[in-house]
LUMPA-745874 format. One record per atom (N, C-alpha, C): residue in one letter; chain; z, x, y. Coordinates in steps of 0.05 Angstrom, whole numbers. Each point is the difference from the previous one (the first is absolute). Layout:
# LUMPA-745874
  aa  ch      pz      px      py
   a   A       Z       X       Y
...
This chain:
# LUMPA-745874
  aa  ch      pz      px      py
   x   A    -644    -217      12
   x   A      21      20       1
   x   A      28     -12       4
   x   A       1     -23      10
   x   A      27     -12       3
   x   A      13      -7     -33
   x   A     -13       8     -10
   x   A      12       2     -31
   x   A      22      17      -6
   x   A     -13      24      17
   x   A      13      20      -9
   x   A      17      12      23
   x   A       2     -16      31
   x   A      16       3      20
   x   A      22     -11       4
   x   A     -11     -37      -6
   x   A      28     -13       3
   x   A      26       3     -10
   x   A      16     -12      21
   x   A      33      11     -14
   x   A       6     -19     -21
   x   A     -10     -24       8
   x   A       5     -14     -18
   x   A      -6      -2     -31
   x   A     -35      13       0
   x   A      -8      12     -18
   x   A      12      13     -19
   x   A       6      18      19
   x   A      16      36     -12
   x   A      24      -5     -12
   x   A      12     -17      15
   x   A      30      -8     -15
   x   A      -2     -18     -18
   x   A     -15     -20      -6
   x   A      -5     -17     -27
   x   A      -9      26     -18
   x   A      -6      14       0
   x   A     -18      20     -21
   x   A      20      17     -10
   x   A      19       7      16
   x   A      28      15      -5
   x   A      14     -17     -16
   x   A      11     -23      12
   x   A       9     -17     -14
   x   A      -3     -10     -38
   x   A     -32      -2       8
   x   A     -11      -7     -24
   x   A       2      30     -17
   x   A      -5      23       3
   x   A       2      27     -19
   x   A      27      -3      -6
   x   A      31      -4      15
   x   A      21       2      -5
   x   A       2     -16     -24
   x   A      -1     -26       4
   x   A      -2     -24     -18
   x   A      -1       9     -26
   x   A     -31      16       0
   x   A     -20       8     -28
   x   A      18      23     -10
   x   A      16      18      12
   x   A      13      16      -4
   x   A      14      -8     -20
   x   A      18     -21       2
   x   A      19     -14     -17
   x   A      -5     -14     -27
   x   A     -26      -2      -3
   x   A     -12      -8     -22
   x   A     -18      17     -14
   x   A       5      22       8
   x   A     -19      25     -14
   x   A      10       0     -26
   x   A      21      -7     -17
   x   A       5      -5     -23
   x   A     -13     -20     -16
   x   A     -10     -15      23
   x   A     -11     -27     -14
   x   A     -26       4     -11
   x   A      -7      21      14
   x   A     -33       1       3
   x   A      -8      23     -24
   x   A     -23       7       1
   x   A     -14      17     -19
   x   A      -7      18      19
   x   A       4      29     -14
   x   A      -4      28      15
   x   A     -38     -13      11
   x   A     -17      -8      -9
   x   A     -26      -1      17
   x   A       8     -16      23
   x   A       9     -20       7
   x   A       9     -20      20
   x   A      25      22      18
   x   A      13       6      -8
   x   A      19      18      17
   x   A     -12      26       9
   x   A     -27      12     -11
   x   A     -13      12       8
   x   A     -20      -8      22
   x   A     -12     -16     -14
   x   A     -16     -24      21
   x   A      14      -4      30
   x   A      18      -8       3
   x   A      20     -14      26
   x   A       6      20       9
   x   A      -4      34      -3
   x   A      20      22       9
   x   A     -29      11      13
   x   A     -28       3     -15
   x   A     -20       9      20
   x   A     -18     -27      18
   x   A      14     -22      -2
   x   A      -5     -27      25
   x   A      23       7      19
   x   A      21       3      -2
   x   A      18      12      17
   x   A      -8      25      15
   x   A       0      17     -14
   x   A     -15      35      16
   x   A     -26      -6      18
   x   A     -22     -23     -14
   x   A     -24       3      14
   x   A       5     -17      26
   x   A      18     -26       4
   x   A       4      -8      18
   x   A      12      14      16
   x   A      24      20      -2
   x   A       4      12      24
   x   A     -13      15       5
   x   A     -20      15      -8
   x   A     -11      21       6
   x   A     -16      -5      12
   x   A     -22     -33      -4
   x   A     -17      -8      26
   x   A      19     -12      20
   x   A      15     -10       5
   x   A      24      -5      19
   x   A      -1      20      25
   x   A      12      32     -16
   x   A      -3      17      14
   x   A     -30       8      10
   x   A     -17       4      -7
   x   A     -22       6       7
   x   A     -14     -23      12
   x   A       4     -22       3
   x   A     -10     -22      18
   x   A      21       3      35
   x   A      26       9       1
   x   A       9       7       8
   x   A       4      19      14
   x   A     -10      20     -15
   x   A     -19      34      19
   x   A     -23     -15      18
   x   A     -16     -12     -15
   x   A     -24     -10      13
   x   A      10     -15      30
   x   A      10     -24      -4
   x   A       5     -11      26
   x   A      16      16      21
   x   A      20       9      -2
   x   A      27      22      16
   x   A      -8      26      11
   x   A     -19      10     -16
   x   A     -17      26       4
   x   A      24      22     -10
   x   A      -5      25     -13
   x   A      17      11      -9
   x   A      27      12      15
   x   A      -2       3      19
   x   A      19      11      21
   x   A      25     -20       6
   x   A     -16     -27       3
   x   A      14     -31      -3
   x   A      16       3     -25
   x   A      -8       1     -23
   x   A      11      -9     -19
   x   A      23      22      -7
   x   A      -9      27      -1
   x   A      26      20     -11
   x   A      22      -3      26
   x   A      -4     -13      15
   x   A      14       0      29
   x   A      34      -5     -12
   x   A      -9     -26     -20
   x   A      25     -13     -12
   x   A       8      14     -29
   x   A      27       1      -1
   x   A      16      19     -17
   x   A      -9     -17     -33
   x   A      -1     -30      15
   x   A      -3     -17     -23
   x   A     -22       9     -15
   x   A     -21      -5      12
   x   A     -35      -1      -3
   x   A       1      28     -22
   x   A      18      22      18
   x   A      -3      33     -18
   x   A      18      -7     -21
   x   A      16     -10      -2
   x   A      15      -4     -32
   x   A     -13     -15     -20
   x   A     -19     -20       4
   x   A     -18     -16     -11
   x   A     -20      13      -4
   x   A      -9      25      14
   x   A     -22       6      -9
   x   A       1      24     -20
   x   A      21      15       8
   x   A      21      29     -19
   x   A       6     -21     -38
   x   A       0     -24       1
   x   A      10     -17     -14
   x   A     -26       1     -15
   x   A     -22     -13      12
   x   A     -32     -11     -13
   x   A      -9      31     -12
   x   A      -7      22      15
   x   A       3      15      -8
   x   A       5      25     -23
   x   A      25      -9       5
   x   A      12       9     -24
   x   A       1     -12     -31
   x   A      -1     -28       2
   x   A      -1     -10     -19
   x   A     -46       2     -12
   x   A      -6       0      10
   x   A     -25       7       0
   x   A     -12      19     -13
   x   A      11      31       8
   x   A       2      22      -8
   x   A      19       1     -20
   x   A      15      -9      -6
   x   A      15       6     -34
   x   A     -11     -20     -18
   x   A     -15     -22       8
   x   A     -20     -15     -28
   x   A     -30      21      -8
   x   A      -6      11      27
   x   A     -23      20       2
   x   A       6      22     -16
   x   A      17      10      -2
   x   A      14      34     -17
   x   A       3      -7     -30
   x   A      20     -24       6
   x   A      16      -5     -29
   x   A     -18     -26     -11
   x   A     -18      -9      -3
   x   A      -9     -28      -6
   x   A      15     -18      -5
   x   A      -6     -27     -12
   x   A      18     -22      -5
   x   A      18       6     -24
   x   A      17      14       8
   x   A      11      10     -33
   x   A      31     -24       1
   x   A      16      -1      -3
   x   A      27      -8      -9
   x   A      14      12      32
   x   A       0      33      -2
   x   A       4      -4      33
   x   A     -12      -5      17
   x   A     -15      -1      11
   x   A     -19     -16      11
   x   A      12     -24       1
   x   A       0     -22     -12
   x   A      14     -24       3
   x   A      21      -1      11
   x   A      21      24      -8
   x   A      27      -6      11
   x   A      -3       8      31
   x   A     -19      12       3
   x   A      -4      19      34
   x   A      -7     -32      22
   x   A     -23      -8     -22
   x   A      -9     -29      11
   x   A      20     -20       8
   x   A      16      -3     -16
   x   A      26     -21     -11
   x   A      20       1      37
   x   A       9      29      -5
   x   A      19      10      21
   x   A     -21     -10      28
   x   A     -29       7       3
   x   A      -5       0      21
   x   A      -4     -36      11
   x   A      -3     -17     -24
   x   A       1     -15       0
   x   A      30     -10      22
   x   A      23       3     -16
   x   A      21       7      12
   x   A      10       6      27
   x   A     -12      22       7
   x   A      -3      11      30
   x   A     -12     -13      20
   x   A     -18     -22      -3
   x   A     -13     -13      14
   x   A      11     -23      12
   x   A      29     -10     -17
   x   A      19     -18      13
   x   A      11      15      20
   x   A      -4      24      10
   x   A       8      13      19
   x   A     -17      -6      32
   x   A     -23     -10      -8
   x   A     -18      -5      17
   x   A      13     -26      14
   x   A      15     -21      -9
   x   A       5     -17       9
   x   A      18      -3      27
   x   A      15      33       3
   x   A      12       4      25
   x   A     -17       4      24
   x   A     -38       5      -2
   x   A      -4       3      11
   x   A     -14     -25      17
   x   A       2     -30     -12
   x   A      -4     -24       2
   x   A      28     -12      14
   x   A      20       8      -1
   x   A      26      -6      18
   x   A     -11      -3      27
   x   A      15     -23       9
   x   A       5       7      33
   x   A      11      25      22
   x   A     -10      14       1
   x   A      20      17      25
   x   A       7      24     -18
   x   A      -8      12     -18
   x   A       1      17     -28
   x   A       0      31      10
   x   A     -15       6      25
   x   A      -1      20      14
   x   A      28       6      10
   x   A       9     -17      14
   x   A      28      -4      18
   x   A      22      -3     -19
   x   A      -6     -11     -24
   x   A      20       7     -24
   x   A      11      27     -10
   x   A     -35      16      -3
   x   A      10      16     -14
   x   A      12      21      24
   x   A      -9       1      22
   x   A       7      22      24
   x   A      36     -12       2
   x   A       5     -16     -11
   x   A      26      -6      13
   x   A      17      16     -20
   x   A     -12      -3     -34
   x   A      19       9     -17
   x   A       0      18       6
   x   A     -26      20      -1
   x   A      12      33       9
   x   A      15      11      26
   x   A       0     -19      20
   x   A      16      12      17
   x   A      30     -19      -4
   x   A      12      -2     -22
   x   A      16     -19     -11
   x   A      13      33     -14
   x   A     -26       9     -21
   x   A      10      20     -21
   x   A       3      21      24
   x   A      -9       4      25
   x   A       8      28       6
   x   A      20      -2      21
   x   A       9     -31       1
   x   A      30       6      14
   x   A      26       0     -16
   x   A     -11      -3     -25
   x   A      26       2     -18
   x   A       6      18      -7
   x   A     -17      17       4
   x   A      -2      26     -19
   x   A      34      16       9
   x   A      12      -4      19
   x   A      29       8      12
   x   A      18     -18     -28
   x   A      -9     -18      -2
   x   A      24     -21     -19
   x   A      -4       5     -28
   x   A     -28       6      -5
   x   A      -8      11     -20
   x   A      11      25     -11
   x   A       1      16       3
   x   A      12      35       5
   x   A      29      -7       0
   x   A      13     -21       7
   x   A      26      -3       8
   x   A      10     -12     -30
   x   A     -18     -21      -6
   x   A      10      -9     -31
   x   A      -1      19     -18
   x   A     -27      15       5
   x   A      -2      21     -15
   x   A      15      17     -22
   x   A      10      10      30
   x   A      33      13       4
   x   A      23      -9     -19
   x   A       6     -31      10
   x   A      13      -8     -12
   x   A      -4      -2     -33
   x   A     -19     -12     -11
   x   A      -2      -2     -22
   x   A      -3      33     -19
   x   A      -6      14      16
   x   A      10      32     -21
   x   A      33       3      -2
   x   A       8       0      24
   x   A      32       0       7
   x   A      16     -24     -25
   x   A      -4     -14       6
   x   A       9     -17     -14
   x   A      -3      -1     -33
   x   A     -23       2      -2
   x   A      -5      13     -41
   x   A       6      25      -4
   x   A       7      22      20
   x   A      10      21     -16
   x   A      33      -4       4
   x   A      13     -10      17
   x   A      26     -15       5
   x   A       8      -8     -24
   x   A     -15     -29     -10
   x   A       1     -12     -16
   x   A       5      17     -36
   x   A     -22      17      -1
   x   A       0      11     -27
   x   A      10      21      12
   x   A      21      18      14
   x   A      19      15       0
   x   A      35     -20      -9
   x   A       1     -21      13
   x   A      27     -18      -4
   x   A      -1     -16     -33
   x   A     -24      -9       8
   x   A      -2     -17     -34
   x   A     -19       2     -29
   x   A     -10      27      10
   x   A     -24      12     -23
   x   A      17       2     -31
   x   A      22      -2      -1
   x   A      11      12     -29
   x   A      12     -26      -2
   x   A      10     -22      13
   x   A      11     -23     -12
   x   A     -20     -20      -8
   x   A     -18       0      21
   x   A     -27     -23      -5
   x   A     -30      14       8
   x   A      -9      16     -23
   x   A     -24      15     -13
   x   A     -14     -16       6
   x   A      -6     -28     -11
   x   A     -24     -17       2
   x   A       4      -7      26
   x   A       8       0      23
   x   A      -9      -9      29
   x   A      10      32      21
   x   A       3      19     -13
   x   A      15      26      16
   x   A     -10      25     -14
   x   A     -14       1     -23
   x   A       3      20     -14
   x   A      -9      25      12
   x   A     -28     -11       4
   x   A     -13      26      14
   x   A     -14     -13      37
   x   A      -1      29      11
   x   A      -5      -7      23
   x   A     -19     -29       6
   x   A     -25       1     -18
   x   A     -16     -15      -6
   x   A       4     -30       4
   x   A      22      -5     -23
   x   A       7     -24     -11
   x   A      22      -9      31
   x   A      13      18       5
   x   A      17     -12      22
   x   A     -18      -4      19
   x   A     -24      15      10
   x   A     -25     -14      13
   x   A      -7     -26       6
   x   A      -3      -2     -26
   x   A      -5     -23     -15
   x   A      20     -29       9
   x   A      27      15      -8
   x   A      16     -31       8
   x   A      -2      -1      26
   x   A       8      25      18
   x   A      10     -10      32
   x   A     -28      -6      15
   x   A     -28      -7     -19
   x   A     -24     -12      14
   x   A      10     -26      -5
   x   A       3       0     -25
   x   A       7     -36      -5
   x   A      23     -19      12
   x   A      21      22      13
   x   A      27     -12      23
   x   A     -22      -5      19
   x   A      -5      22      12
   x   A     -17      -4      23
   x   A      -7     -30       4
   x   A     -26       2     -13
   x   A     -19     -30      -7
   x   A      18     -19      -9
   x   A      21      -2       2
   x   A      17     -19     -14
   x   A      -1     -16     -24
   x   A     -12      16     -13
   x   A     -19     -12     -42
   x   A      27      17      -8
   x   A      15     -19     -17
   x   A      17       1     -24
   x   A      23      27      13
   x   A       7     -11      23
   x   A      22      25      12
   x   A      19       3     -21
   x   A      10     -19     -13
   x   A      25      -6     -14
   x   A       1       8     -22
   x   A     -26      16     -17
   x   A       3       9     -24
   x   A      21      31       0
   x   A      -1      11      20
   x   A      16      23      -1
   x   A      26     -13      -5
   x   A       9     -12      16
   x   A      36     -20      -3
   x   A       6     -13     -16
   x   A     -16      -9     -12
   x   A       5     -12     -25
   x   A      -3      16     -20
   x   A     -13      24     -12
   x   A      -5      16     -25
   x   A      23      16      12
   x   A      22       9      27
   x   A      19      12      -1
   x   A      25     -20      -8
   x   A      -1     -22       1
   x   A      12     -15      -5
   x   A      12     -13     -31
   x   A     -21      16     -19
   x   A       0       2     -25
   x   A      13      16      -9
   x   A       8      19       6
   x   A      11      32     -10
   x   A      29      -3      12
   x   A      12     -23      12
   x   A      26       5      -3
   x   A      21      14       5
   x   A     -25       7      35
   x   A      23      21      17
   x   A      -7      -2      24
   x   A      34     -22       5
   x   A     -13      -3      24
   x   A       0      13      28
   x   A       4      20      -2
   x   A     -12      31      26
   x   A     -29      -6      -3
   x   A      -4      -3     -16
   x   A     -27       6       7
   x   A     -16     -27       1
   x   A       8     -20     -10
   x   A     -20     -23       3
   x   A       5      -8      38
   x   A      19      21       1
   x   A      22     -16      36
   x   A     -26      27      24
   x   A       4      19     -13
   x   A     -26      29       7
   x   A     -28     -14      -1
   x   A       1      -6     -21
   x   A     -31      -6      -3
   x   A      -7     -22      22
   x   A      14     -28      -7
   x   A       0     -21      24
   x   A     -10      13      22
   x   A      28       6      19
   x   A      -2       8      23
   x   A     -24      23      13
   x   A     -21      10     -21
   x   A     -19      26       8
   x   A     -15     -25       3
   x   A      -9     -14     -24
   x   A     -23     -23      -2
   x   A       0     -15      25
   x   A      28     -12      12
   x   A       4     -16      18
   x   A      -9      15      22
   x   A      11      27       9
   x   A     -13      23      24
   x   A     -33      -3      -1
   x   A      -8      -2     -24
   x   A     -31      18       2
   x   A     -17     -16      11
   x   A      15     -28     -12
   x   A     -10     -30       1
   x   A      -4      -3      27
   x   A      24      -6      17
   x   A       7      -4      40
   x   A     -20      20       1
   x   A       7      28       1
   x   A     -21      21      16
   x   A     -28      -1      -2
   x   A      -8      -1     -30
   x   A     -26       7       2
   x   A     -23     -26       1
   x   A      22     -28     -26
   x   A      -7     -16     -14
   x   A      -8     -22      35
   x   A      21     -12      17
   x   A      -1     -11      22
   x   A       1      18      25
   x   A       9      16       7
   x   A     -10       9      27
   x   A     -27      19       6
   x   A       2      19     -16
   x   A     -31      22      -5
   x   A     -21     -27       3
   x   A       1     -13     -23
   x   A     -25     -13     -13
   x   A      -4     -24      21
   x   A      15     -18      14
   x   A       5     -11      25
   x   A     -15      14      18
   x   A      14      17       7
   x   A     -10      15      25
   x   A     -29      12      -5
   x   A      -8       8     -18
   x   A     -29       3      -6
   x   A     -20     -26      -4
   x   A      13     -24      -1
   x   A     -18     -25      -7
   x   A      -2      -7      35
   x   A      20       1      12
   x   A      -2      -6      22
   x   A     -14      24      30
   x   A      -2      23     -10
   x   A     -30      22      11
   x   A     -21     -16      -7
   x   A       1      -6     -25
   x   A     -33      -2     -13
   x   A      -9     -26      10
   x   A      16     -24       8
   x   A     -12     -19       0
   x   A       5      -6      34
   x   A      16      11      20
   x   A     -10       5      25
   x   A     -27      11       6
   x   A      -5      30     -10
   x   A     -27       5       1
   x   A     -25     -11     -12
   x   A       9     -19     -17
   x   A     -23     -17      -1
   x   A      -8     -12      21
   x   A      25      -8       9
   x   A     -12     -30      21
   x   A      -3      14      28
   x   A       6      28       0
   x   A       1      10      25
   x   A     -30      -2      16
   x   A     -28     -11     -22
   x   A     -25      -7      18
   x   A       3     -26      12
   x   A      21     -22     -11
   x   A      -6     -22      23
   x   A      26       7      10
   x   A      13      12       5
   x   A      24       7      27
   x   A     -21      13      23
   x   A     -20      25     -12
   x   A     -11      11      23
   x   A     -17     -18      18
   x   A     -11     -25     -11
   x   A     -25     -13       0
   x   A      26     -26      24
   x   A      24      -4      -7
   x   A      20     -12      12
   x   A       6      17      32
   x   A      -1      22      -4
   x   A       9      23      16
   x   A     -24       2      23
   x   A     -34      -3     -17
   x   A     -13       3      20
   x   A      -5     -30      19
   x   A       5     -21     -13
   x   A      -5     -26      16
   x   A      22       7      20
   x   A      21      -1      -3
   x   A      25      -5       8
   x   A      -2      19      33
   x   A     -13      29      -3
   x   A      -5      16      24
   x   A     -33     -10      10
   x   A     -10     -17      -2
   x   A     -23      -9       3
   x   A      15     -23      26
   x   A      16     -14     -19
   x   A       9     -18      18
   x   A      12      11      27
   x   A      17      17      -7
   x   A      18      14      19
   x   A     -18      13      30
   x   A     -21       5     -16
   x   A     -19      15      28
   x   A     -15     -21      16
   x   A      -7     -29     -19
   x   A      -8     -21      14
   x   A      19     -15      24
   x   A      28      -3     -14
   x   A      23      -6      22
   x   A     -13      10      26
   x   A      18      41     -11
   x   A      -2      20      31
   x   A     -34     -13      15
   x   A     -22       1     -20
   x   A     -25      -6      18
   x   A       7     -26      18
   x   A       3     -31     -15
   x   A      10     -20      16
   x   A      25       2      33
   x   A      16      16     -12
   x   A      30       0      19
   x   A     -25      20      25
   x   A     -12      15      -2
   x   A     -10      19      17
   x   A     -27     -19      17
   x   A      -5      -9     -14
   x   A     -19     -28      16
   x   A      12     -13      16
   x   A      29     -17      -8
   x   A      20     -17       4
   x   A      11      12      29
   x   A       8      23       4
   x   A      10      16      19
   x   A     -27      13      28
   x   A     -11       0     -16
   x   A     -31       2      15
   x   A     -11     -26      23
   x   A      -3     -21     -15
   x   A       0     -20      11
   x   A      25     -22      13
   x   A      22       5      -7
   x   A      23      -2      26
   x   A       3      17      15
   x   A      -8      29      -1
   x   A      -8      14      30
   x   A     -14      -5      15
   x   A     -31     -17      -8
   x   A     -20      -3      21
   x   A      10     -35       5
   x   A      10      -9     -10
   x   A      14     -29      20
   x   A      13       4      13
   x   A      29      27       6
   x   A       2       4      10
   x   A      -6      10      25
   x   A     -17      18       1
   x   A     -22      11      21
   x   A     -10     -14       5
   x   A     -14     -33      -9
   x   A     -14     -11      20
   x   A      17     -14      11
   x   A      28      -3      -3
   x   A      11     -19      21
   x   A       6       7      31
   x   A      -5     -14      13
   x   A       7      -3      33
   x   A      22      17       3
C-alpha cells in the first residue's frame, strides 16, 4: 500500500501525469487514452487504500481527502454515463490537470496556509468594498468627463471600467495621456493627465498598498500569536520566579537572630 500512500510516491505520479500532459500531442489518441485510465485507476486505489487505513470518519475529516474524493468520483461517473467518447477524454485530460492541485496538499504547514489566506480575505473585505467604491466612482467620472473625446478608453461605462482597472494595477496607465495627446487639445490631454494621475495616487498606490499590507499582516498574524503566546509564557515564569525569590528572602529573614 505504500504505493499508493507515499508522498513521495503521490507527487512523482502528479508530476509524471503533468509532464504526459504536455506531450499529449505527441502521442496517439490509444496512448493518451491509455495514460488518462492509469492515471484515474491510480488515484482511485490511492483513495480507497486510504479509506482503508484512516477509517472513514479519519479520512472525510480532511477538506483535502473530500475534494479528492468529490474529484475520483466524479470523474468515474462521467466515463460510466458517457463512455470513452472524445468527451470523455477531455473530462479525463482536465482531471488529469486538477490533480496538480493535490500537490498543495504535500506542502509544509498547507493547513496554516490556507487558514491564514482566508482570514487574510475576511479582513479585507473593509478595503475591498472601499476599492470597490472607488473603481465605479471613478469609471462613471471618467466616461461622464472623457466619453465623447476618447471612445476607445471612455466610451461606455464599461470600457472606462476597463481603463481605471488598468490605472489601478498600474498596466499601461499612460495610454489614456498619450491617445489625448494626439487630438491636439491641450485641455484635455492637461484633464485627462491629472484624473489618470488622481486615480493612479488614490486607488493605483494607497487603496492597493493598504490592502497588500491587511493581507499580508494577517497572514503572519499565526506566528505573531505563537510570538504573543511564548512571550506571556515567559512573563508568568518571571512573576512565578520573582514570587519564589521574595518567598525565600522572607524565611532568611525570619530565621535570623
Amino acid at each position: 500500500m505504500k504505493l499508493f500512500t507515499a508522498p513521495k510516491v503521490v507527487l512523482s505520479v502528479i508530476f509524471l501525469t503533468v509532464l504526459l500532459a504536455f506531450m499529449d500531442h505527441l502521442l496517439t489518441p490509444f496512448w493518451v487514452e491509455s495514460i488518462s485510465w492509469i492515471v484515474l485507476i491510480y488515484f482511485t486505489l490511492e483513495v480507497a487504500c486510504k479509506i482503508y487505513l484512516e477509517g472513514w470518519r479519519t479520512y472525510a475529516n480532511s477538506w483535502g481527502n473530500r475534494a479528492d474524493l468529490f474529484i475520483i468520483a466524479a470523474s468515474l461517473l462521467w466515463v460510466l454515463v458517457h463512455g470513452m467518447g472524445e468527451g470523455s477524454l477531455a473530462f479525463l485530460r482536465m482531471f488529469r490537470f486538477l490533480s496538480m492541485v493535490r500537490i498543495l496538499k504535500l506542502m509544509p504547514d498547507t493547513a496554516q496556509m490556507v487558514r491564514g489566506v482566508l482570514r487574510a480575505i475576511k479582513a479585507s473585505r473593509a478595503i475591498v468594498i472601499l476599492l470597490g467604491i472607488q473603481l465605479v466612482f471613478f469609471s462613471l467620472l471618467g466616461f461622464t468627463l472623457f466619453g465623447q473625446p476618447l471612445p476607445e478608453f471612455f466610451g461606455t461605462p464599461l470600457k472606462s471600467l476597463n481603463t481605471i482597472f488598468s490605472v489601478f494595477t498600474v498596466e499601461n496607465w499612460a495610454a489614456a495621456p498619450e491617445a489625448a495627446s494626439l487630438l491636439g487639445q491641450p485641455w484635455l490631454y492637461y484633464g485627462v493627465n491629472s484624473f489618470v494621475i488622481l486615480v493612479l495616487v488614490i486607488g493605483g498606490f494607497i487603496s492597493l498598498s493598504l490592502a497588500n499590507a491587511i493581507f499580508v499582516d494577517e497572514m503572519a498574524s499565526d506566528n505573531n500569536d505563537d510570538v504573543k503566546a511564548q512571550l506571556l509564557l515567559l512573563k508568568q515564569d518571571n512573576q512565578a520566579m520573582q514570587t519564589q525569590l521574595e518567598e525565600i528572602l522572607f524565611t532568611l529573614k525570619s530565621s535570623k537572630p
